[in-house]
Steps between C-alpha positions, in 0.01 A plus 500: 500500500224469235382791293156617383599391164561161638152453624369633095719240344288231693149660506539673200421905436110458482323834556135535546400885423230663538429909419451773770128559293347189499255369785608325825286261383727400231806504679286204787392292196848529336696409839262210588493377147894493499570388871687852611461714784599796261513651199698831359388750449627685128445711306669442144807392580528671870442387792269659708375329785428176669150339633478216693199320673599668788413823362131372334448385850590824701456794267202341301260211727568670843398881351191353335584633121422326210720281308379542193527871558779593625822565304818273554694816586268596781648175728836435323828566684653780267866429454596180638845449665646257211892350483701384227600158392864543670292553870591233734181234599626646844425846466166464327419280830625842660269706319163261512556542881585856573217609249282267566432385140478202312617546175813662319469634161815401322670785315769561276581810353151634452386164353280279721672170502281287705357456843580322848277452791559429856413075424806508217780617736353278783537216258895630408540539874377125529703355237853663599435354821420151392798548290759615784390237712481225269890584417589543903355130514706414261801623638484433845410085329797513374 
């Protein structure tokens, strides 16, 4: 079964960051400027939190406050559930489900490593299976 740090070895360990101070406004332009559905949330070298569009849209649009005004702490999720490199691709499709999430800070030690969302172990997912049945064809041919 493939591991967490499987899945870094191929994307690679890009983190976008953003601090629990600055605007939500920043953390929107950052995540549409980069393509991600979340950023982390640190402060120095700790992790802190996690925001996602999903929280912009229900703690921030739906409420009516300002974006330019309010604080990225005030819609973050405060200690994100993370896992390590040695987690299986399995049990972070566990996790996504039971907690309804859709990205896993990756952890090791107390050093953020990298990050995986729910679209990078539904590609691994994919690709095992391709893989298994590509070699069952090629058994069962002979």
């Amino acid at each position: 079964m493939r591991q967490v740090r499987h899945l870094l070895e191929i994307k690679g360990n890009a983190v976008f960051t953003i601090t629990p101070e600055a605007p939500v406004l920043d953390a929107i332009r950052t995540m549409a400027e980069r393509g991600v559905g979340a950023l982390l949330v640190m402060r120095g070298d700790a992790l802190t939190g996690i925001v996602t569009e999903r929280d912009y849209a229900r703690k921030v649009i739906l409420k009516g406050h300002s974006s330019r005004e309010t604080p990225v702490s005030d819609i973050m999720t405060p200690s994100p559930t993370s896992v390590s490199p040695a987690t299986t691709v399995d049990e972070c499709m566990r996790l996504c489900t039971q907690l309804r999430v859709r990205h896993l800070p990756v952890v090791e030690g107390s050093r953020l490593v990298g990050l995986v969302s729910i679209g990078d172990l539904v590609k691994a997912v994919i690709d095992d299976q391709a893989t298994e049945i590509d070699q069952l064809q090629r058994y069962i041919a002979g």
